[in-house]
SEBA-137327 format. One line per 5 residues: number of its first residue (from 1); their letters; for each residue x, y, z of C-alpha. Coordinates in nm, 4 decimals, decimal comma, always signed. Layout:
NUM) A) X:Y:Z  ... .
This chain:
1) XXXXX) +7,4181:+0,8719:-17,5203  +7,4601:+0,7838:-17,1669  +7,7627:+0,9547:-16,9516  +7,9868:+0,7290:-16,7958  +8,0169:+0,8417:-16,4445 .
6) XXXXX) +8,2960:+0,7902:-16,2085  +8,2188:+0,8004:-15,8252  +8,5055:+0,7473:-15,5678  +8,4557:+0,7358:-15,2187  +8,7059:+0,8789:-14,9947 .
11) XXXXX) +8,7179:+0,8448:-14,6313  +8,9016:+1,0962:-14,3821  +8,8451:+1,0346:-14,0494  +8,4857:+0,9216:-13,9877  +8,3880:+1,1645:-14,2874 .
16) XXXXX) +8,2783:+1,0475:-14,6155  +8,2344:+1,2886:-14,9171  +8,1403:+1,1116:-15,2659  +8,2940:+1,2926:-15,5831  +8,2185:+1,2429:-15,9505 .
21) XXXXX) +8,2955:+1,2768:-16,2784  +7,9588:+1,3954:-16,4000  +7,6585:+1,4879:-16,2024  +7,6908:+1,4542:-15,7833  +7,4468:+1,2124:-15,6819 .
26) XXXXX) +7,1586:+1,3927:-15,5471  +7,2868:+1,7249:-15,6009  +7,1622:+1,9622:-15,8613  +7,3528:+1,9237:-16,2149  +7,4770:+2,2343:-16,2091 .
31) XXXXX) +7,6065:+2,2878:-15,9248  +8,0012:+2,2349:-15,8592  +8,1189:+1,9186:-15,7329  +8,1967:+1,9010:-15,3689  +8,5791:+1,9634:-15,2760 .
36) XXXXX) +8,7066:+1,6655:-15,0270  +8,8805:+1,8126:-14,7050  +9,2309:+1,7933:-14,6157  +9,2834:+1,4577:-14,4864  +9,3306:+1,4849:-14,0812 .
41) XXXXX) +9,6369:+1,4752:-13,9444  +9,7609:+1,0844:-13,8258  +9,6854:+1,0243:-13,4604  +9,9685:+1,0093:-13,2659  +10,1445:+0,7059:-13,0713 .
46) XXXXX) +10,0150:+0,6690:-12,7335  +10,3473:+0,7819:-12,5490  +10,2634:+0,5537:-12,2206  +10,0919:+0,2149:-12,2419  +10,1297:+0,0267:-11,9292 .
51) XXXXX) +10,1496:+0,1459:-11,5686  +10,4622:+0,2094:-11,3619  +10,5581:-0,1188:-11,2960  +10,8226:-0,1735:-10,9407  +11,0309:-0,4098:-10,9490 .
56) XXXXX) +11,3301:-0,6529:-10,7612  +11,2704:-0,4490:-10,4129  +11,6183:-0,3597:-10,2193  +11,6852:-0,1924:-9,9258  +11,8055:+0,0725:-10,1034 .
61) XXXXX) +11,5812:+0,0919:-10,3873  +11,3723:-0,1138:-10,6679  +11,3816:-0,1191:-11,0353  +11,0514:+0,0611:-11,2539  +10,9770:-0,0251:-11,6140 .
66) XXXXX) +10,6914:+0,0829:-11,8243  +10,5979:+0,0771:-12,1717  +10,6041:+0,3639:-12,4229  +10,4465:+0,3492:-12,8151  +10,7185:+0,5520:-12,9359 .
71) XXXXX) +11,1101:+0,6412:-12,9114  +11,1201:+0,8478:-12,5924  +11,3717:+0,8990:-12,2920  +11,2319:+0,9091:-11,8822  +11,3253:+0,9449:-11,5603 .
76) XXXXX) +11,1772:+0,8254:-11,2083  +11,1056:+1,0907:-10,9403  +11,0792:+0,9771:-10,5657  +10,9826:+1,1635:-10,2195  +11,0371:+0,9914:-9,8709 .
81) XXXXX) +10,8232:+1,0863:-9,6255  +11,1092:+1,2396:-9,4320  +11,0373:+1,5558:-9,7529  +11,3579:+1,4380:-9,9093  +11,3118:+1,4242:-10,3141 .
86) XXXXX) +11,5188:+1,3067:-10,5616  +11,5410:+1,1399:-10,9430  +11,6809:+0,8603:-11,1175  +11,7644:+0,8839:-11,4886  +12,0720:+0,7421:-11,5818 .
91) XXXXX) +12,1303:+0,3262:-11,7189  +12,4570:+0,1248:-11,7115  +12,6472:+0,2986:-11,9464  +12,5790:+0,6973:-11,8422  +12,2982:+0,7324:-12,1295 .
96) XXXXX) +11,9584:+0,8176:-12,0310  +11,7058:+0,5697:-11,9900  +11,5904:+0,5587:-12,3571  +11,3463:+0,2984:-12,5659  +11,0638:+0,2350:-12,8285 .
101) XXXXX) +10,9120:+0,0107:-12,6687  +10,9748:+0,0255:-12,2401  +11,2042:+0,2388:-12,0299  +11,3286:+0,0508:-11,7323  +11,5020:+0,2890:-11,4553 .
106) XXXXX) +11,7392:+0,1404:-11,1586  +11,6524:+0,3355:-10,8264  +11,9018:+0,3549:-10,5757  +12,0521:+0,5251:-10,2989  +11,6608:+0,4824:-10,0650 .
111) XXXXX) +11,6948:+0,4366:-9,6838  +11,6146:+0,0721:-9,5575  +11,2493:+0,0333:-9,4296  +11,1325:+0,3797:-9,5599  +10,8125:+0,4371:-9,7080 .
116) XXXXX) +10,8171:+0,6296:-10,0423  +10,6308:+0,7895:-10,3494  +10,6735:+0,7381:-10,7465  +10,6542:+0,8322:-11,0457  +10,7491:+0,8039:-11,4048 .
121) XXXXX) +10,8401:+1,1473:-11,6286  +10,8318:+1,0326:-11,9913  +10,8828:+1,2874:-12,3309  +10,9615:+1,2133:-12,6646  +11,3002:+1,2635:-12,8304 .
126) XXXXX) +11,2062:+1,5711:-12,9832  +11,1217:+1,7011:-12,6330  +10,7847:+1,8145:-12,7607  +10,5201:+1,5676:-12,5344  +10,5571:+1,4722:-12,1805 .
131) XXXXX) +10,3281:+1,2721:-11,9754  +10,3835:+1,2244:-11,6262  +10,2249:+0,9032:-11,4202  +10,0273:+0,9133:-11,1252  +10,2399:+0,8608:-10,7571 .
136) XXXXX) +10,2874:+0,5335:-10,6533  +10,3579:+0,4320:-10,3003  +10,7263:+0,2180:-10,2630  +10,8499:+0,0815:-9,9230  +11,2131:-0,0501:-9,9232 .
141) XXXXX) +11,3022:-0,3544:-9,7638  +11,4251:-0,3545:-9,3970  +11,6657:-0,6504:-9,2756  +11,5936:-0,5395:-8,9218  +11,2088:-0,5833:-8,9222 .
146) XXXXX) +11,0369:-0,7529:-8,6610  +10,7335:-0,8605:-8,9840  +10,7037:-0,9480:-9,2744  +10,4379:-1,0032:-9,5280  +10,4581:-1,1182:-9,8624 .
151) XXXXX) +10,2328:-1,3113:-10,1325  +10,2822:-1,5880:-10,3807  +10,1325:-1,6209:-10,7197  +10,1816:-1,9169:-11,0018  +10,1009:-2,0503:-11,3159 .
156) XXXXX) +9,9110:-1,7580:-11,4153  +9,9670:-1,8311:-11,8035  +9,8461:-1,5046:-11,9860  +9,5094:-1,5717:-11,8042  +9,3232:-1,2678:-11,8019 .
161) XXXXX) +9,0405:-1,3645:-11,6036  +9,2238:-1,5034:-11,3415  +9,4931:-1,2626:-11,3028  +9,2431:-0,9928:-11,2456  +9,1269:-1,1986:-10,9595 .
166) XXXXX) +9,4135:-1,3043:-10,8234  +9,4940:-0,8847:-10,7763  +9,1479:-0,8145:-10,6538  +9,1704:-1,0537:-10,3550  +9,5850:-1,0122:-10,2776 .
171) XXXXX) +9,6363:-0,7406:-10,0376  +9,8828:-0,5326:-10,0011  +10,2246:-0,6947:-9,9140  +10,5799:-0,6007:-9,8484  +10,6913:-0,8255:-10,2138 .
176) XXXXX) +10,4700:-1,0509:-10,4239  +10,6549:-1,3008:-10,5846  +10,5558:-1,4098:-10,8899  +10,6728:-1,7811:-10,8969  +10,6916:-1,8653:-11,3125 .
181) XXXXX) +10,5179:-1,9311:-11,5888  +10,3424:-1,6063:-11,6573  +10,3080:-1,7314:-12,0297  +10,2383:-2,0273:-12,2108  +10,5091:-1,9602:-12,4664 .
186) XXXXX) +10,6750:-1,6184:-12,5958  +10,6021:-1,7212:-12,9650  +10,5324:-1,3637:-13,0544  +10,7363:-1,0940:-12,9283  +10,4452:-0,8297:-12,8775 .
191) XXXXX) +10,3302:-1,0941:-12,6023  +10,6459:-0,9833:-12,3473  +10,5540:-0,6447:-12,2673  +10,1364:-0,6603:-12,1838  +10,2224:-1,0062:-12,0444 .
196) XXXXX) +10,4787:-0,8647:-11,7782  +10,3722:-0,5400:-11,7390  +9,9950:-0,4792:-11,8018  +9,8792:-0,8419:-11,7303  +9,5079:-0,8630:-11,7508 .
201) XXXXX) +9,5150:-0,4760:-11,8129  +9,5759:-0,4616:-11,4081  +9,8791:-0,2359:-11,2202  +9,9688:-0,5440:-11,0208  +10,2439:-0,4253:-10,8447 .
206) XXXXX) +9,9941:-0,1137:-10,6881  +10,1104:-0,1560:-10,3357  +10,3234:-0,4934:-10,3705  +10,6396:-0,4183:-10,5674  +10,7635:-0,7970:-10,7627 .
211) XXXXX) +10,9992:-1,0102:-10,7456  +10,9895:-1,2695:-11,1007  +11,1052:-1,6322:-11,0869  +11,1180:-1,7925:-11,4013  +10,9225:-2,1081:-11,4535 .
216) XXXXX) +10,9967:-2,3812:-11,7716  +10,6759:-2,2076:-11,9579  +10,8800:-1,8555:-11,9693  +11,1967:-2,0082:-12,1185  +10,9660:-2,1386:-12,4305 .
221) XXXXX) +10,9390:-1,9700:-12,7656  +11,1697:-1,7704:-13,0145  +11,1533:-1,4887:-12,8271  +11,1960:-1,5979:-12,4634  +11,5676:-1,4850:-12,4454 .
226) XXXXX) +11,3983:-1,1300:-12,4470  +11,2388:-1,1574:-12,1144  +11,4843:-1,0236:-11,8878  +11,4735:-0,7014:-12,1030  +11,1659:-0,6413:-11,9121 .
231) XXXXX) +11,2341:-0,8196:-11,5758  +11,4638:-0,7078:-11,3213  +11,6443:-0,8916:-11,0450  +11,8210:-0,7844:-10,7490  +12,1895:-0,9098:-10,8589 .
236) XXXXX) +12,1091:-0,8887:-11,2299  +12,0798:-1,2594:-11,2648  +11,7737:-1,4814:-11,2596  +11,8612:-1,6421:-10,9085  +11,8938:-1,4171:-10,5933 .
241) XXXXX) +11,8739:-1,4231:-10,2085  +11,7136:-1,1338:-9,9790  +11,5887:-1,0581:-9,6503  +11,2605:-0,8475:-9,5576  +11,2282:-0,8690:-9,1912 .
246) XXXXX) +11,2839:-1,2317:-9,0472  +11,2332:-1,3990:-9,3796  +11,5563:-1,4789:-9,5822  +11,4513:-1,5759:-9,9166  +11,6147:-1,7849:-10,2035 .
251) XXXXX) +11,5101:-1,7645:-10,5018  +11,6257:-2,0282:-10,7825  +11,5853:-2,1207:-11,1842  +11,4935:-2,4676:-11,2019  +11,5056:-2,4630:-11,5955 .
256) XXXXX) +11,2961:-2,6981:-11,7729  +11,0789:-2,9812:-11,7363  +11,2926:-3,2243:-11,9595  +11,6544:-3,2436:-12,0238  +11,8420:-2,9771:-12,2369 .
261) XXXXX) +11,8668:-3,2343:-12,5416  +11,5280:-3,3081:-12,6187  +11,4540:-3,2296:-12,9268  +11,1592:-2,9280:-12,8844  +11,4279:-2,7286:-12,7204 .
266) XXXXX) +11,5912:-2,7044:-13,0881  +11,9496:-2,6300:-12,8837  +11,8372:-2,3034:-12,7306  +11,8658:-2,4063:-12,3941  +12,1443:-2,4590:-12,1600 .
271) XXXXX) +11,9998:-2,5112:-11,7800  +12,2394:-2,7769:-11,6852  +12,5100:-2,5135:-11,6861  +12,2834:-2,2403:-11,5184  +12,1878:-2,5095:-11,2154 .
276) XXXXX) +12,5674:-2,5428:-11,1951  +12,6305:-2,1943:-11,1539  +12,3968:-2,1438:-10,9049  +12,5243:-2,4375:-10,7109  +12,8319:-2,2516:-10,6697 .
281) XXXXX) +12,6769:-1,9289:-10,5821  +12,4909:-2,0910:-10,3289  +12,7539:-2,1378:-10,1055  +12,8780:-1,7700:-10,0670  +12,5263:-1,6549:-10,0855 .
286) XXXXX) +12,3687:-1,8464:-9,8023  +12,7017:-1,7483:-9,5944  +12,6031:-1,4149:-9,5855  +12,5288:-1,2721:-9,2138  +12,1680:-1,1881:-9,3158 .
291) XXXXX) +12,0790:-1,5045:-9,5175  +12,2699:-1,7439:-9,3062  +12,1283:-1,6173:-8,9428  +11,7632:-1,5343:-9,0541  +11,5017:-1,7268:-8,8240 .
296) XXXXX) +11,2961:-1,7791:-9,1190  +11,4441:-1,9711:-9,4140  +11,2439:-1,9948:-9,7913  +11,3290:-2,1517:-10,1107  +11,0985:-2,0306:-10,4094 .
301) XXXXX) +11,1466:-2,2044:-10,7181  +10,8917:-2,2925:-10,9894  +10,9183:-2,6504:-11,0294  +10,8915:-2,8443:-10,6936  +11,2575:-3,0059:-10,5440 .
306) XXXXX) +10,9603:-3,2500:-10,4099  +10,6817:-3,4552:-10,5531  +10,3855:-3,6995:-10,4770  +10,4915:-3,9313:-10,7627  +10,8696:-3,9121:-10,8316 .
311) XXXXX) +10,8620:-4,2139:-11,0885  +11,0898:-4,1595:-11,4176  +10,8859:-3,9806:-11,6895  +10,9304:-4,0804:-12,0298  +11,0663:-3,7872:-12,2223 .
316) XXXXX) +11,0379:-4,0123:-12,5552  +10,6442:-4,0194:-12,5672  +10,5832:-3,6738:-12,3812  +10,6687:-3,7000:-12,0361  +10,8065:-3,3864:-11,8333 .
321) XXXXX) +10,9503:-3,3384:-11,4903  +10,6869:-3,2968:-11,2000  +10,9350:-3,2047:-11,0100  +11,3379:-3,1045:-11,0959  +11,5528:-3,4353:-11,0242 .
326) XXXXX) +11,8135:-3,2222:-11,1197  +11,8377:-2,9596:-10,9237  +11,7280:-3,1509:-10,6601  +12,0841:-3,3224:-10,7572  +12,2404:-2,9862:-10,7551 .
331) XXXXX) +12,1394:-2,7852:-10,4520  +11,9754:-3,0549:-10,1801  +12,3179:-3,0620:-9,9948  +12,3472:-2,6912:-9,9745  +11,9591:-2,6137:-9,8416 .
336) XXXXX) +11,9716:-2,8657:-9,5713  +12,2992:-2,7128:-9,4886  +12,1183:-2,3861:-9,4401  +11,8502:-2,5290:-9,2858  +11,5725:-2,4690:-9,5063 .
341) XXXXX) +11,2684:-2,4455:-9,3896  +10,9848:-2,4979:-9,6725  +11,0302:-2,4726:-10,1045  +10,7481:-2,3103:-10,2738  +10,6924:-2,3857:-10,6298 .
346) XXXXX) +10,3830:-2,4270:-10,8661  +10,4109:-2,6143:-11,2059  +10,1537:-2,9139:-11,1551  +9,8504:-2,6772:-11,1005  +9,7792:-2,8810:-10,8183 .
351) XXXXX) +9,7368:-2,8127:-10,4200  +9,9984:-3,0524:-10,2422  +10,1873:-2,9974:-9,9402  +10,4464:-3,2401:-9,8144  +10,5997:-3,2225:-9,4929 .
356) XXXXX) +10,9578:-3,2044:-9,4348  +11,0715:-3,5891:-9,2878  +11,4655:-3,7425:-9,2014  +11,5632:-3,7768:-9,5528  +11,3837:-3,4206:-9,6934 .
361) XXXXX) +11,4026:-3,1604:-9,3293  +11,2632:-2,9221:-9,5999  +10,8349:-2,9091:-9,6638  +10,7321:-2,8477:-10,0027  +10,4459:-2,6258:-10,0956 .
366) XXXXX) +10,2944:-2,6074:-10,4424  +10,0022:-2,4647:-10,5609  +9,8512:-2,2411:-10,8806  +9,6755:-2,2649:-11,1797  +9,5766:-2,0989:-11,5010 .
371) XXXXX) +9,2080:-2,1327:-11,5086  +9,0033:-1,9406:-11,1605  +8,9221:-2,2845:-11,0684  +9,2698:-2,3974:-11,0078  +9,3974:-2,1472:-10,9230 .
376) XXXXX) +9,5433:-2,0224:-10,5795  +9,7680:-1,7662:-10,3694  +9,9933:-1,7579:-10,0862  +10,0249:-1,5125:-9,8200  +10,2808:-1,5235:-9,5967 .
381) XXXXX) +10,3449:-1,3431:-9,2873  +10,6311:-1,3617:-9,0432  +10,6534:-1,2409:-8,7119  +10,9177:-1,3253:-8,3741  +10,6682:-1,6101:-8,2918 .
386) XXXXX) +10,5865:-1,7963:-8,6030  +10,6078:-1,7904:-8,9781  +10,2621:-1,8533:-9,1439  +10,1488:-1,9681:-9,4595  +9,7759:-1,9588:-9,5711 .
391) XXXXX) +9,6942:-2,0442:-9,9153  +9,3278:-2,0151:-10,0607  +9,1143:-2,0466:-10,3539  +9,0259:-1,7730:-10,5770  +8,6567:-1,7994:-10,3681 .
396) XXXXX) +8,8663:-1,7829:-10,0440  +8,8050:-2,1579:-9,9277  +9,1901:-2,2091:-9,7521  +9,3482:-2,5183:-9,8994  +9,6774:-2,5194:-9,7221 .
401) XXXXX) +9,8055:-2,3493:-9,3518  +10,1612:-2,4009:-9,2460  +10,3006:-2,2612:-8,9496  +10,6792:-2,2986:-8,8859  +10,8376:-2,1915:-8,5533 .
406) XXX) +11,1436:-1,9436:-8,5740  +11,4937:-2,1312:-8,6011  +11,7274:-2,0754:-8,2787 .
């Protein structure tokens, strides 16, 4: 009669040990069947997964977020160069910076134009792993500066390829701003956290701590309300002003490229109100001494105030804004009050570059791209004599230079 035999393969680890019921398979008869091991224990989370990421740079400090793969707590330890040390690990509310997914730390109390040295200390909640992150080097902002240099990135939408290029060729820079739509949509919620703070598996903010302005591609998806978990701003809100040097800089939410009713928004949006609000901030902000007596005066903003073709689209058979009518609408009279000088923006992934004239006494500069052949980035540098713009090619061919002369 002919045994019925029962083989099961079981798998532990990368070992594989075949059992039966009757005879093992190539083994003598008689012999005892082989005993499976003790399955290995489960690997555990990675504690860090991105780098230390600085961000919204102050005079007194920045912000630093990472990611972690399980529930930990962490702190941020800094040394100036003067010797003095010091740590930052306490949130709004007195807790511990704590998370499952990032930690984000607020640094402050730093000495204006001082160079410094980071890192992240991260351990579990049970105390029993720790990983600390390699030093990073942090220089505050410095009002009184007699230079400035700073870089300009857009439209970068979750392109790997080019991001990695765009941080090989940027140098080193007092702030890079990152001028919207790092995504094409936040659809998926795991896309936030690689997306703003491992993008294309690079430590962009290595020697060029980042400011974020949001662009109409990062306001898009289910999950977009969940960006500023990871993004930090100066004044906690998604518009801010600053000065590094001779450079006072303004940065603004433009919203979206079609009005807040259309019907893909579902309701979620509400950028009408926002441009309002920042209307009215405008005035106090651009009154401040720094802002409002800085010989060099910026505008970033993701979608242009300016545009080659500024004919009506028609939002009914999927036209978008080129450039934002309305907050145009909202915050011309206040710029050319401050005497703006130039608006840098991105959102047509295409080079332009239109001079200020009577009616506009502000140029507008746009560039970026997603793919490496459209895109571009910005450097800017300021000094007592000039304030110059060069922006290039991935391959280094330059395909705008701006030089604006110091206000009196």
């Amino acid at each position: 009669m002919n045994r019925r035999r029962f083989v099961q393969r079981l798998t532990t680890g990368s070992a594989v040990v075949w059992v039966s019921g009757g005879d093992a398979v190539g083994e003598d008869p008689g012999a005892a069947a082989p005993i499976a091991p003790h399955p290995l224990p489960a690997a555990k989370p990675q504690l860090v997964t991105t780098p230390l990421v600085l961000q919204a740079p102050r005079v007194d400090g920045c912000d630093a977020v990472w990611g972690v793969g399980e529930m930990g707590r962490g702190r941020v330890e800094w040394e100036a160069t003067s010797g003095e040390t010091g740590v930052a690990a306490i949130d709004n509310f007195g807790f511990v910076p704590q998370g499952s997914r990032f930690l984000r730390v607020r640094v402050r109390g730093l000495r204006s134009g001082e160079q410094y040295r980071m890192r992240s200390v991260t351990t579990v909640v049970d105390g029993s792993r720790s990983e600390t992150s390699d030093w990073k080097t942090f220089r505050t902002l410095d009002v009184s500066a007699g230079e400035s240099t700073f870089a300009v990135w857009n439209d970068t939408h979750i392109n790997d390829e080019t991001i990695r290029r765009l941080d090989e060729v940027t140098p080193a820079a007092d702030f890079l701003i990152w001028n919207g739509d790092t995504c094409n949509d936040w659809h998926r919620e795991d896309l936030l956290l690689p997306t703003l703070l491992n993008p294309g598996g690079r430590d962009i903010t290595r020697e060029r701590p980042m400011m974020v302005v949001c662009g109409n591609h990062d306001v898009r998806g289910i999950h977009a309300f969940r960006m500023p978990d990871l993004v930090a701003y100066p004044e906690g809100r998604p518009f801010f002003a600053f000065r590094s040097g001779p450079v006072a800089a303004v940065c603004l939410h433009t919203g979206e490229d079609k009005p807040d009713s259309h019907p893909s928004f579902g309701g979620r949006v509400a950028f009408d109100t926002l441009r309002m609000e920042q209307t009215r901030w405008l005035e106090s902000a651009l009154a401040r001494p720094e802002i409002a007596q800085a010989p060099y005066r910026v505008v970033f903003c993701h979608i242009p105030l300016r545009w080659l073709d500024e004919s009506l689209p028609d939002y009914a058979n999927s036209g978008f804004d080129r450039y934002s009518r309305r907050s145009r609408d909202a915050w011309h009279d206040h710029l050319v009050k401050w005497k703006a000088q130039i608006v840098i923006s991105g959102h047509t992934h295409r080079a332009a570059y239109l001079a200020a004239t009577e009616a506009f006494p502000y140029g507008q500069l746009v560039g970026g791209g997603p793919s490496p052949k459209a895109a571009t980035w910005i450097m800017g540098h300021a000094n007592p004599a000039r304030l110059q713009f060069v922006m290039r090619k991935l391959d280094g061919t330059v395909e705008q230079e701006i030089s604006l002369a110091p206000l009196s």
